[in-house]
PQR file with spaces between the fields and no chain letter, atoms N, CA, C, O and H, PARSE charges and radii, in Angstrom:
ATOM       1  N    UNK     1     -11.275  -18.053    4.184 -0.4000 1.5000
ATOM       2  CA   UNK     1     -12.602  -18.438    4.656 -0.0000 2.0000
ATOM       3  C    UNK     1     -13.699  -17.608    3.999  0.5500 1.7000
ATOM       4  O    UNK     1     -14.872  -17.976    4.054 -0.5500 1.4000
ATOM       5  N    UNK     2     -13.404  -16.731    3.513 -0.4000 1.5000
ATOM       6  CA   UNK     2     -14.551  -15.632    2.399 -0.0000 2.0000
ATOM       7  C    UNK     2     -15.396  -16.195    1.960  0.5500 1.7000
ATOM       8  O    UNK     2     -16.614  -16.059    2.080 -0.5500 1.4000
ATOM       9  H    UNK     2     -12.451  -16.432    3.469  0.4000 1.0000
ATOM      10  N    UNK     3     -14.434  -17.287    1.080 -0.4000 1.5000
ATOM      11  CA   UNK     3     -15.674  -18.156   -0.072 -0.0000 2.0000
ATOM      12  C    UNK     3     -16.416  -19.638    0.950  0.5500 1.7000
ATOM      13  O    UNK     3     -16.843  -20.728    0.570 -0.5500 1.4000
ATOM      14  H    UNK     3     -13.445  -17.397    0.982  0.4000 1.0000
ATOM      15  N    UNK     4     -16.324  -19.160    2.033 -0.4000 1.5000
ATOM      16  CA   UNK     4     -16.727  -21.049    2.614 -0.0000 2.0000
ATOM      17  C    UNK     4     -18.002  -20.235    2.661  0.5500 1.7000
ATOM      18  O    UNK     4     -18.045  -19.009    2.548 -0.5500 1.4000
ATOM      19  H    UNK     4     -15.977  -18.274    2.342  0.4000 1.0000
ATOM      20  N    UNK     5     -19.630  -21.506    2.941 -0.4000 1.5000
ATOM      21  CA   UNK     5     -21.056  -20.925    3.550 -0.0000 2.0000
ATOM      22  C    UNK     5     -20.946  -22.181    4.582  0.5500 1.7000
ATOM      23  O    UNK     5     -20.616  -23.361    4.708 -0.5500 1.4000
ATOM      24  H    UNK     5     -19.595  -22.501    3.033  0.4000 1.0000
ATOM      25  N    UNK     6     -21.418  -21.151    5.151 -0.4000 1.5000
ATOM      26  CA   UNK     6     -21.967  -22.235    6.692 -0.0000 2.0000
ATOM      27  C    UNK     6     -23.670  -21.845    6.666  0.5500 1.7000
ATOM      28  O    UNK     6     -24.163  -20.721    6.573 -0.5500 1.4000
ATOM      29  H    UNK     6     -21.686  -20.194    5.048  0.4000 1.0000
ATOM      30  N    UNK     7     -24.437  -23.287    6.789 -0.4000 1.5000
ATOM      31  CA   UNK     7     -25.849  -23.554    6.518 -0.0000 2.0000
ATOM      32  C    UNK     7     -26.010  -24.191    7.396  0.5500 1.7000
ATOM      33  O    UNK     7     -25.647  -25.346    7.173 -0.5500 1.4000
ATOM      34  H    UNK     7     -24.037  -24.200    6.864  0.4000 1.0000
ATOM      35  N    UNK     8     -26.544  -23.976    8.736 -0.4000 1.5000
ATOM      36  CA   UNK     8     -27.021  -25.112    9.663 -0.0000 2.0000
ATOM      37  C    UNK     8     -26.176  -26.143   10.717  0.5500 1.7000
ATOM      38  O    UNK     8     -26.541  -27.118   11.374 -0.5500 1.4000
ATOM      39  H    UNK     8     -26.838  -23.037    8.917  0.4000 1.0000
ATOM      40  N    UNK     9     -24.603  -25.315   10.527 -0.4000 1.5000
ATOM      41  CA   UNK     9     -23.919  -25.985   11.142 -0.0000 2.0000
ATOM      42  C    UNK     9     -23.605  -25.601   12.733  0.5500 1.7000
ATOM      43  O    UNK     9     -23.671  -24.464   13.201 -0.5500 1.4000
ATOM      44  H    UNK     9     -24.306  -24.523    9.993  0.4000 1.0000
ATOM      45  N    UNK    10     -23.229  -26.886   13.498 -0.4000 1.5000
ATOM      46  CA   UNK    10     -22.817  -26.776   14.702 -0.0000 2.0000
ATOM      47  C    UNK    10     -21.514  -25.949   15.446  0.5500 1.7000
ATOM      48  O    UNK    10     -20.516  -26.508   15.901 -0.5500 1.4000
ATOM      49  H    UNK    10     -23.176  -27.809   13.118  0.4000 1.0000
ATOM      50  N    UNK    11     -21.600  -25.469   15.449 -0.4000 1.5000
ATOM      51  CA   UNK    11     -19.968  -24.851   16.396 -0.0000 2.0000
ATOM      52  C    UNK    11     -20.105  -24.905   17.598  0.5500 1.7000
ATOM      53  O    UNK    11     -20.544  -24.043   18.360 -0.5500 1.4000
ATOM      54  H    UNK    11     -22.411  -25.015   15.079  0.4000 1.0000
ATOM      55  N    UNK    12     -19.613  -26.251   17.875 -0.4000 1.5000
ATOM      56  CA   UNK    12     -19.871  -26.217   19.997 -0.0000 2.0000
ATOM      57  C    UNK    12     -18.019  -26.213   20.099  0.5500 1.7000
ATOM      58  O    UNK    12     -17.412  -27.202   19.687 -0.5500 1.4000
ATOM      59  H    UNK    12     -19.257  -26.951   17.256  0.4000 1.0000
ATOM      60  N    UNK    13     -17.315  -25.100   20.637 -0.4000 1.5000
ATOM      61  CA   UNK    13     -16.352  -25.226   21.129 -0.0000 2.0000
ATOM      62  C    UNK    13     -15.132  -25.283   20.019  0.5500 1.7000
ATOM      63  O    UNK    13     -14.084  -25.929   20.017 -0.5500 1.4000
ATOM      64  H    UNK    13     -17.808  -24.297   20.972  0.4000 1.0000
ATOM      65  N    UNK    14     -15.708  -24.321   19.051 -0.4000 1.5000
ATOM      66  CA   UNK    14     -15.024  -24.013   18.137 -0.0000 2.0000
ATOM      67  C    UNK    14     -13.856  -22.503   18.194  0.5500 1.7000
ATOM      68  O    UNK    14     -14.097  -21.382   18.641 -0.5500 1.4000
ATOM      69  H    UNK    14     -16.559  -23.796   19.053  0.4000 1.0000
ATOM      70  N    UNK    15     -12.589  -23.035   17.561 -0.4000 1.5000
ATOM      71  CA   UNK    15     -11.602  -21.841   17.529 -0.0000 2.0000
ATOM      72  C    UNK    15     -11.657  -21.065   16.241  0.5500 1.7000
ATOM      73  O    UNK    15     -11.620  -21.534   15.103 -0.5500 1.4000
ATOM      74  H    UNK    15     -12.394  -23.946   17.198  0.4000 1.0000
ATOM      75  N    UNK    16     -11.779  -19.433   16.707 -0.4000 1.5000
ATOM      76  CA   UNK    16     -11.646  -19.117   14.971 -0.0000 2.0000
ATOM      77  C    UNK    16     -10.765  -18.185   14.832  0.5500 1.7000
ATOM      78  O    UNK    16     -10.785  -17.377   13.904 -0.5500 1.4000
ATOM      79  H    UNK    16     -11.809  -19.053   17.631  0.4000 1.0000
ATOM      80  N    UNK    17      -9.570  -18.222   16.107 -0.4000 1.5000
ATOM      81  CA   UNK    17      -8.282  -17.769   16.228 -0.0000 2.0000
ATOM      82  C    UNK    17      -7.518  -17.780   14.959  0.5500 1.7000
ATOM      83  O    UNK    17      -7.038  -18.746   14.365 -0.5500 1.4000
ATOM      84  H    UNK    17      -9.555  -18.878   16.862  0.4000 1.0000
ATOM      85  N    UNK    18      -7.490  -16.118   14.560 -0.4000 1.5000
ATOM      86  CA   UNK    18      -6.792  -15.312   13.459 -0.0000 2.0000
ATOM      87  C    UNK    18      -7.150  -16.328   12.361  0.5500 1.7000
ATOM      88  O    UNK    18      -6.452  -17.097   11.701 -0.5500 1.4000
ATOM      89  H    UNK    18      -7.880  -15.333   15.042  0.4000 1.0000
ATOM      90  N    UNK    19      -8.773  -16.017   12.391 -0.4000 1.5000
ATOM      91  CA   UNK    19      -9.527  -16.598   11.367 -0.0000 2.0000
ATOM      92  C    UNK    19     -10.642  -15.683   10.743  0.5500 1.7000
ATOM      93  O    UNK    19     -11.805  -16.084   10.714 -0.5500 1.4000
ATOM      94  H    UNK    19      -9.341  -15.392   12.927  0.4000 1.0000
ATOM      95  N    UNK    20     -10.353  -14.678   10.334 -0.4000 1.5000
ATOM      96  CA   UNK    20     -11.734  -13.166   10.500 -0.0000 2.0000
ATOM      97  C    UNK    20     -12.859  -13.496    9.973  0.5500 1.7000
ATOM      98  O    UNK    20     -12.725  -14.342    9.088 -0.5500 1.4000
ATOM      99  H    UNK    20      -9.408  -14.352   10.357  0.4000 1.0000
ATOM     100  N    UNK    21     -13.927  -13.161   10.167 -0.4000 1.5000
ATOM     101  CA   UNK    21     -14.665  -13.967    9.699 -0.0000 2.0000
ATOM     102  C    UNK    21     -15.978  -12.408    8.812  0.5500 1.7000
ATOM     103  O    UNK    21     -17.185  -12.425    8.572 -0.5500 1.4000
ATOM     104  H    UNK    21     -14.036  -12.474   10.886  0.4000 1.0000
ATOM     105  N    UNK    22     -15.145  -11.572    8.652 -0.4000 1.5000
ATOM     106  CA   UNK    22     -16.174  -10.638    8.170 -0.0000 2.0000
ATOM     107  C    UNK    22     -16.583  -11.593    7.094  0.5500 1.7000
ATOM     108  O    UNK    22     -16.228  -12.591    6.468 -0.5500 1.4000
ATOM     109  H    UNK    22     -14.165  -11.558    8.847  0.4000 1.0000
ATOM     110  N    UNK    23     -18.093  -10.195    7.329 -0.4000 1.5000
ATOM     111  CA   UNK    23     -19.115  -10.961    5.908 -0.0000 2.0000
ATOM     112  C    UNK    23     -19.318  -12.366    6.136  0.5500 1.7000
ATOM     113  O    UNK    23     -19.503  -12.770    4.988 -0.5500 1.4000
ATOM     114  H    UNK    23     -18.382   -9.384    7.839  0.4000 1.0000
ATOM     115  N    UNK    24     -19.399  -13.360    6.890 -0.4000 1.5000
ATOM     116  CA   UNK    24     -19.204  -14.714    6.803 -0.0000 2.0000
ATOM     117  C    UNK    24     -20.706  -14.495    7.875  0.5500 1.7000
ATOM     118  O    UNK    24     -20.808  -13.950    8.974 -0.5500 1.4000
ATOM     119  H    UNK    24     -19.249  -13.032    7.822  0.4000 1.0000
ATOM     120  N    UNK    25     -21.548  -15.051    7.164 -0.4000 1.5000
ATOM     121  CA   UNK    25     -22.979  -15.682    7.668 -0.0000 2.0000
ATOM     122  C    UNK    25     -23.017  -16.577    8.377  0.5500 1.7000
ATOM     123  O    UNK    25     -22.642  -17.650    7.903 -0.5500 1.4000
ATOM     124  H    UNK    25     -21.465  -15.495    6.271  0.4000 1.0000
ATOM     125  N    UNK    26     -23.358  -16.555    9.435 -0.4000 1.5000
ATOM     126  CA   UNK    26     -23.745  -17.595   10.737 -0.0000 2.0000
ATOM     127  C    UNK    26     -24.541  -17.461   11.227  0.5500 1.7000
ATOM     128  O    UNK    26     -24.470  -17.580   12.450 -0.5500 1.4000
ATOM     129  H    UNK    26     -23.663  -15.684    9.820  0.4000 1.0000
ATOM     130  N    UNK    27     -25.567  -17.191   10.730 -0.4000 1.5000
ATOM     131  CA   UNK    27     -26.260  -16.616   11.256 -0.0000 2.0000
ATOM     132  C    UNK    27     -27.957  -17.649   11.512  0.5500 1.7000
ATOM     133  O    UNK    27     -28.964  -17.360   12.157 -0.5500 1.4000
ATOM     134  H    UNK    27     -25.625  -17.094    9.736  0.4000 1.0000
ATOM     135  N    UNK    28     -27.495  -19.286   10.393 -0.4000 1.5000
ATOM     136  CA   UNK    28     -28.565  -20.115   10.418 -0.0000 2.0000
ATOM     137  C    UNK    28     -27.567  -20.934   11.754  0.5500 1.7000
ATOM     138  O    UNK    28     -28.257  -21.203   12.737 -0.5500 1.4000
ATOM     139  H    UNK    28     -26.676  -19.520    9.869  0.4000 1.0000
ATOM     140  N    UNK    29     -26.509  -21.219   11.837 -0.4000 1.5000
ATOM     141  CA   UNK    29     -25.208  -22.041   12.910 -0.0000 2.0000
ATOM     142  C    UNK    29     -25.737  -21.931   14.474  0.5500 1.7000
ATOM     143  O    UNK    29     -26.228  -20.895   14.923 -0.5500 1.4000
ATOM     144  H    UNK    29     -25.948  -21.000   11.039  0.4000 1.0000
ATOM     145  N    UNK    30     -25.569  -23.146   15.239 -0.4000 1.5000
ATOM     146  CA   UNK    30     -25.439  -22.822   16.634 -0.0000 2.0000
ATOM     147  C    UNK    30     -24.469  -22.963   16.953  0.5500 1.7000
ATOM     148  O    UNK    30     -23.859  -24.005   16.712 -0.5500 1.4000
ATOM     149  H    UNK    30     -25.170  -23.988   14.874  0.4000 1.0000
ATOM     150  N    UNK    31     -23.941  -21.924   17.644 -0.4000 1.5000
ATOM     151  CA   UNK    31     -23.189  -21.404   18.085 -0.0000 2.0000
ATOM     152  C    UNK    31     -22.806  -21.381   19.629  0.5500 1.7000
ATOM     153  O    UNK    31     -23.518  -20.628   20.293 -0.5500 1.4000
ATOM     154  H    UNK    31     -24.436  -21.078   17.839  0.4000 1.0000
ATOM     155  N    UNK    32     -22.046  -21.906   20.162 -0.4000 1.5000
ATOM     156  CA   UNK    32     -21.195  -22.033   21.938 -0.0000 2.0000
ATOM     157  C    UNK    32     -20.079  -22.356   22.016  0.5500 1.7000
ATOM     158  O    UNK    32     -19.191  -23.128   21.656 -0.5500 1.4000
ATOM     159  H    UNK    32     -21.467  -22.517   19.623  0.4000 1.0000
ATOM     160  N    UNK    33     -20.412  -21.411   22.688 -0.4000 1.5000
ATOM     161  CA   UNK    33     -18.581  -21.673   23.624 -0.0000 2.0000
ATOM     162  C    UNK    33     -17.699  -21.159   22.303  0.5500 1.7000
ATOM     163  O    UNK    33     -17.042  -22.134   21.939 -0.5500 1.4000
ATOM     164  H    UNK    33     -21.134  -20.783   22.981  0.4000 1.0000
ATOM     165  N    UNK    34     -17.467  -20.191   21.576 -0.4000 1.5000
ATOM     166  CA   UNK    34     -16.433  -20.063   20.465 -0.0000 2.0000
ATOM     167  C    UNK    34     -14.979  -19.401   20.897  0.5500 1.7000
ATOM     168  O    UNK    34     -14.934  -18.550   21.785 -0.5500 1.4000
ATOM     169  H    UNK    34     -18.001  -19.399   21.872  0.4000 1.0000
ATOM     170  N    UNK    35     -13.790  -19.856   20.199 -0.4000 1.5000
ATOM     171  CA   UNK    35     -13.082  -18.978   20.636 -0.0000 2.0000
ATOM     172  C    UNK    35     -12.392  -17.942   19.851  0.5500 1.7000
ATOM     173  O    UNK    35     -12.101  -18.286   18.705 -0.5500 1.4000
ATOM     174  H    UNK    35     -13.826  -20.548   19.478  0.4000 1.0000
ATOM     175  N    UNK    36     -12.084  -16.813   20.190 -0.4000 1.5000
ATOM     176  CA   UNK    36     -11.916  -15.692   18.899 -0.0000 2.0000
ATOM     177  C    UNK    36     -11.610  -14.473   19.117  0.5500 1.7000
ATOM     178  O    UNK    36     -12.267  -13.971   20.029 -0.5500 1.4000
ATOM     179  H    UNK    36     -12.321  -16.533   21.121  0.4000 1.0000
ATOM     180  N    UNK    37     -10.834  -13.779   18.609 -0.4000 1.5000
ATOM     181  CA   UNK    37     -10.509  -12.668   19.189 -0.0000 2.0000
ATOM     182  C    UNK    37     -11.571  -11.722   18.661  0.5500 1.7000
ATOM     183  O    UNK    37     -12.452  -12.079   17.880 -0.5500 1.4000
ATOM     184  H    UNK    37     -10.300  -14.186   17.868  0.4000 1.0000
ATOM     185  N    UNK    38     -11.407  -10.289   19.216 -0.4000 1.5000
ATOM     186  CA   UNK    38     -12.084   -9.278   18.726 -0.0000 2.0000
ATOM     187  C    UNK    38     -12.043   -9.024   17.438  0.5500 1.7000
ATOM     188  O    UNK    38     -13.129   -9.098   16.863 -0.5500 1.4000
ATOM     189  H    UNK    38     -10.691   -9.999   19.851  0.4000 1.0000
ATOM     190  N    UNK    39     -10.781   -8.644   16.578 -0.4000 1.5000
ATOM     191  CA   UNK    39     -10.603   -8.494   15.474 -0.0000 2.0000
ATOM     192  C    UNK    39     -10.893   -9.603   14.509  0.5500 1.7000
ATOM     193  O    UNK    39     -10.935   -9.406   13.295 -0.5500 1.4000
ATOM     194  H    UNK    39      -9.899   -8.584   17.045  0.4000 1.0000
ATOM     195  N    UNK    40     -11.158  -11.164   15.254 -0.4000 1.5000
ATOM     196  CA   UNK    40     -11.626  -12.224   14.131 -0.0000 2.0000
ATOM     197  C    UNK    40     -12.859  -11.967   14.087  0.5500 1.7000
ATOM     198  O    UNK    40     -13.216  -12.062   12.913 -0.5500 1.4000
ATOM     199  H    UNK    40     -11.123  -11.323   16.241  0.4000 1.0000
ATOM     200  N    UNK    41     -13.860  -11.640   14.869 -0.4000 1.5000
ATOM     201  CA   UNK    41     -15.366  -11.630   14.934 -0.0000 2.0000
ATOM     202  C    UNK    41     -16.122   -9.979   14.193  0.5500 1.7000
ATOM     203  O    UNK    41     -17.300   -9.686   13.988 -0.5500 1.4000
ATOM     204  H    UNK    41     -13.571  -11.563   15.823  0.4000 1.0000
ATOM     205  N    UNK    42     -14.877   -9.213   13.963 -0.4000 1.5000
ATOM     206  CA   UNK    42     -15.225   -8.001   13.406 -0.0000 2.0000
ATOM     207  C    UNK    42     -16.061   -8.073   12.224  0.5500 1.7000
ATOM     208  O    UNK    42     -15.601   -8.692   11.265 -0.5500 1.4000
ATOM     209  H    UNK    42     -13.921   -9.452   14.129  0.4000 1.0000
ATOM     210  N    UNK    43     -16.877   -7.700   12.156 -0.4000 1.5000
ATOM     211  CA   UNK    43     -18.040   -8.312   10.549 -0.0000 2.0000
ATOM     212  C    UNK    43     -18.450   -8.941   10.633  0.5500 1.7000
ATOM     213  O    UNK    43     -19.053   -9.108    9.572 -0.5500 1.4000
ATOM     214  H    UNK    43     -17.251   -7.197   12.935  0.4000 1.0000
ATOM     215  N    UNK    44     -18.702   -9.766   11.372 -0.4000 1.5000
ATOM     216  CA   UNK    44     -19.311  -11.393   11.190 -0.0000 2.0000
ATOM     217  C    UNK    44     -20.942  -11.312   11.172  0.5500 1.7000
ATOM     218  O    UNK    44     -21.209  -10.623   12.156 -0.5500 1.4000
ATOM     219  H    UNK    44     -18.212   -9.631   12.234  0.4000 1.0000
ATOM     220  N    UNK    45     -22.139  -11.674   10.542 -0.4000 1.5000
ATOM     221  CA   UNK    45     -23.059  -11.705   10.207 -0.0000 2.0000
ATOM     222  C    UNK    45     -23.642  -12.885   11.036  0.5500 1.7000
ATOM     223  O    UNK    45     -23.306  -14.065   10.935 -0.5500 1.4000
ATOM     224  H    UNK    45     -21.922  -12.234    9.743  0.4000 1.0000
ATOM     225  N    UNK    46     -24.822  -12.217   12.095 -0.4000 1.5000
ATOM     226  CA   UNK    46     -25.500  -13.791   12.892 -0.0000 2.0000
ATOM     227  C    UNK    46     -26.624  -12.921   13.097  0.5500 1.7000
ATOM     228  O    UNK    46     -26.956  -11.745   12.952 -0.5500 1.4000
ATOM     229  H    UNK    46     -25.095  -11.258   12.177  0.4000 1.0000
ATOM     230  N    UNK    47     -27.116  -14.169   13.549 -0.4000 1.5000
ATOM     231  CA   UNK    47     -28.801  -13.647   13.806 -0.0000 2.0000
ATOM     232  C    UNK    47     -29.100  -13.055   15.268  0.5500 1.7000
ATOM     233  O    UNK    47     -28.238  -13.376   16.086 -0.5500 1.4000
ATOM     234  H    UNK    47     -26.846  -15.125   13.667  0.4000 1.0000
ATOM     235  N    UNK    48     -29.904  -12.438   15.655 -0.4000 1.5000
ATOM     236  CA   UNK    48     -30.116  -12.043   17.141 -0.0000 2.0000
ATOM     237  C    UNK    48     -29.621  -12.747   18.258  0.5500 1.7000
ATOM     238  O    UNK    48     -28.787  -12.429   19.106 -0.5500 1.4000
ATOM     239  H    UNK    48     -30.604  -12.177   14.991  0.4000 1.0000
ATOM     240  N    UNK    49     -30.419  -13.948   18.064 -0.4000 1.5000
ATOM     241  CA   UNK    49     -30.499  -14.968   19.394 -0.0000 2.0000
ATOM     242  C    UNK    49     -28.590  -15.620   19.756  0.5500 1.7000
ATOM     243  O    UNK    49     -28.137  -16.312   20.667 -0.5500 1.4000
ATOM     244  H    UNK    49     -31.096  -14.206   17.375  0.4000 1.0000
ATOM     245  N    UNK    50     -27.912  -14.940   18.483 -0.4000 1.5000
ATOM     246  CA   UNK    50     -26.897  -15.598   18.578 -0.0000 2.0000
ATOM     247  C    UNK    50     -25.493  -14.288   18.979  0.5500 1.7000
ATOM     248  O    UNK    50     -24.270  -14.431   18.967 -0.5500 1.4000
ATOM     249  H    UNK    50     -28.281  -14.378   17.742  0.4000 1.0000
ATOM     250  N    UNK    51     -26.312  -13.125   19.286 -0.4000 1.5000
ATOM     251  CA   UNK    51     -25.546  -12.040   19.587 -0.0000 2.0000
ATOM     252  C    UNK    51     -24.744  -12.649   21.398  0.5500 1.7000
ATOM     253  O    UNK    51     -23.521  -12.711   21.530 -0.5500 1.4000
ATOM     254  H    UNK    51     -27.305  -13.008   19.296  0.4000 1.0000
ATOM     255  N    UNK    52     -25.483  -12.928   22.278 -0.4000 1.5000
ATOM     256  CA   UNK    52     -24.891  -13.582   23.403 -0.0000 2.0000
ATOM     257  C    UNK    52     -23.869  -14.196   23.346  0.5500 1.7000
ATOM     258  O    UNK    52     -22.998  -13.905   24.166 -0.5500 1.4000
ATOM     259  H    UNK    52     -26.476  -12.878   22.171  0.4000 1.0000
ATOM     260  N    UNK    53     -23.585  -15.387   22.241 -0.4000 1.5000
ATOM     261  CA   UNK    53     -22.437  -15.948   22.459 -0.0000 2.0000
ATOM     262  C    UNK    53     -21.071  -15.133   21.625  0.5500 1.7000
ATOM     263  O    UNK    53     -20.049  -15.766   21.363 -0.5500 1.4000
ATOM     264  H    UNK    53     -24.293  -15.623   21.575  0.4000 1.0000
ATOM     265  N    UNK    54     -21.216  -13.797   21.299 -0.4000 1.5000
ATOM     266  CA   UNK    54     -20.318  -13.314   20.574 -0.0000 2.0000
ATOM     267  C    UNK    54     -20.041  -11.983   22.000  0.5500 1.7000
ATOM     268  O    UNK    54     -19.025  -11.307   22.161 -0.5500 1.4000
ATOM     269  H    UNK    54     -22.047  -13.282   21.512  0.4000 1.0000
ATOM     270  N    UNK    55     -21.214  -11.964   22.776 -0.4000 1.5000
ATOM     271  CA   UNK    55     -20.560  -10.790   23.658 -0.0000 2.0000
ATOM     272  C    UNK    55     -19.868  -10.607   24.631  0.5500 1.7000
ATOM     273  O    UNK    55     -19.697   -9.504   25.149 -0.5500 1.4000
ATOM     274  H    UNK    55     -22.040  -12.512   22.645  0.4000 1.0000
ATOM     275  N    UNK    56     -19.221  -11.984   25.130 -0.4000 1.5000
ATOM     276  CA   UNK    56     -18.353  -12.061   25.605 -0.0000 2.0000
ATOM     277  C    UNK    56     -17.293  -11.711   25.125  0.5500 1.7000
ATOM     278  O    UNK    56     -16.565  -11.011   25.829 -0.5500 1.4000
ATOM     279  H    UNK    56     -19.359  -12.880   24.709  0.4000 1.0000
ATOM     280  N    UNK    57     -16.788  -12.143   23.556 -0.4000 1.5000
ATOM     281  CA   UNK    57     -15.648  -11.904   22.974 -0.0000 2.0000
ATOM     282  C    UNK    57     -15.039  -10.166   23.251  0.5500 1.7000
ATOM     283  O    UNK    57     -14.015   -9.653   23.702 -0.5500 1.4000
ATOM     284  H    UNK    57     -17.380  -12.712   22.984  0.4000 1.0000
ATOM     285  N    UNK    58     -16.455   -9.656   22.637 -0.4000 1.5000
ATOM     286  CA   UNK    58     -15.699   -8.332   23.004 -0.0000 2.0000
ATOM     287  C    UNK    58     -16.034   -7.806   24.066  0.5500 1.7000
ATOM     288  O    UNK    58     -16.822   -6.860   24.094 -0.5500 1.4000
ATOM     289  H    UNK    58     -17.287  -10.072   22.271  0.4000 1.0000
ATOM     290  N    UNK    59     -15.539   -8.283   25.040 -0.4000 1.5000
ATOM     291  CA   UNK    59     -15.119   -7.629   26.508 -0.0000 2.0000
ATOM     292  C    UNK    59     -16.512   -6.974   26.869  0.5500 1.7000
ATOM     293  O    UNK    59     -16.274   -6.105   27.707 -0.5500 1.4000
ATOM     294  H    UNK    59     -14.899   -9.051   25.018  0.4000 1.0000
ATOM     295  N    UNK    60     -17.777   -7.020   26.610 -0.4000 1.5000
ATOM     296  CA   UNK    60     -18.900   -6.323   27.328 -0.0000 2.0000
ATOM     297  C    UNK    60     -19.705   -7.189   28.219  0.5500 1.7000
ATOM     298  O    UNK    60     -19.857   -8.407   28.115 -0.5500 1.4000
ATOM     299  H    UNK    60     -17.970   -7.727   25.929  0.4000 1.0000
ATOM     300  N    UNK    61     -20.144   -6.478   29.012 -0.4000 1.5000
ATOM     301  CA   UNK    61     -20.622   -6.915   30.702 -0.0000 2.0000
ATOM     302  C    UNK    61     -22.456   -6.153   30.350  0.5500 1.7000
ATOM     303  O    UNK    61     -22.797   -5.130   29.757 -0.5500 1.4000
ATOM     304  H    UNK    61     -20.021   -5.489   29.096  0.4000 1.0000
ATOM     305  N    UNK    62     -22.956   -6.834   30.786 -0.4000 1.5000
ATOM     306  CA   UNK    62     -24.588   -6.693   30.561 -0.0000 2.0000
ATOM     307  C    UNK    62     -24.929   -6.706   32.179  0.5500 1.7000
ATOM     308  O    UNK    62     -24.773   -7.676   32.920 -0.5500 1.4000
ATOM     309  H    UNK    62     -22.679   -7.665   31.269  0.4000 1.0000
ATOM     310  N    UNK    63     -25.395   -5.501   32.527 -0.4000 1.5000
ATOM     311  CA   UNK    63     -26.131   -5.084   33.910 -0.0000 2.0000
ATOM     312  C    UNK    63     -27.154   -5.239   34.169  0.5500 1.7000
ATOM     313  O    UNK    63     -27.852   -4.339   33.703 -0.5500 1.4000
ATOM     314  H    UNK    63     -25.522   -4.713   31.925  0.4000 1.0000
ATOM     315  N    UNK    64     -27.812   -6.112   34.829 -0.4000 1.5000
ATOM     316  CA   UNK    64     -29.281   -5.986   35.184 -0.0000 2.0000
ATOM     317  C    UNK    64     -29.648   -5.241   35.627  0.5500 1.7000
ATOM     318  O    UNK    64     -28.796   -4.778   36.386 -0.5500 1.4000
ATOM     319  H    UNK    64     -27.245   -6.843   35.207  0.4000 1.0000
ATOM     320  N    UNK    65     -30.629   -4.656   35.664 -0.4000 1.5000
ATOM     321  CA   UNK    65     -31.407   -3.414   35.757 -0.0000 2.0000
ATOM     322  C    UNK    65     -32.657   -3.403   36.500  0.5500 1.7000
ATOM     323  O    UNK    65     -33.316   -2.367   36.584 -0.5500 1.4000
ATOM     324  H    UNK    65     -31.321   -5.032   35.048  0.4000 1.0000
C-alpha cells in the first residue's frame, strides 16, 4: 500500500486490518467508522479534523473538563 495515493476518497466502514498504513496520506479522505489495529495506523498522515476517528483505535478516552 506505500505506492497507492488516496485524494478525496471515502472510507465509511473501512478495514485496514494488517494493512500499515505509515506515511500513507489521508489526510484530504473522510474518514468513519475504520477498522485497524494500533500498529496498522502507526504513521499514518491525516489532517486534524480527522484525528477523532483514529482515537479510538488507540485505546484513548478524552475527559471533559
Amino acid at each position: 500500500m506505500n505506492k497507492t495515493k488516496y485524494k478525496e476518497c471515502r472510507m465509511i466502514q473501512t478495514s485496514f486490518l494488517h494493512a500499515p498504513l505509515k506515511n500513507i496520506d489521508l489526510s484530504t479522505c473522510l474518514i468513519e467508522a475504520i477498522e485497524a489495529a494500533p500498529q496498522d495506523v502507526s504513521g499514518v498522515i491525516i489532517a486534524e479534523m480527522q484525528s477523532s476517528a483514529f482515537i479510538y483505535l488507540l485505546n484513548i478516552k478524552i475527559k471533559e473538563t
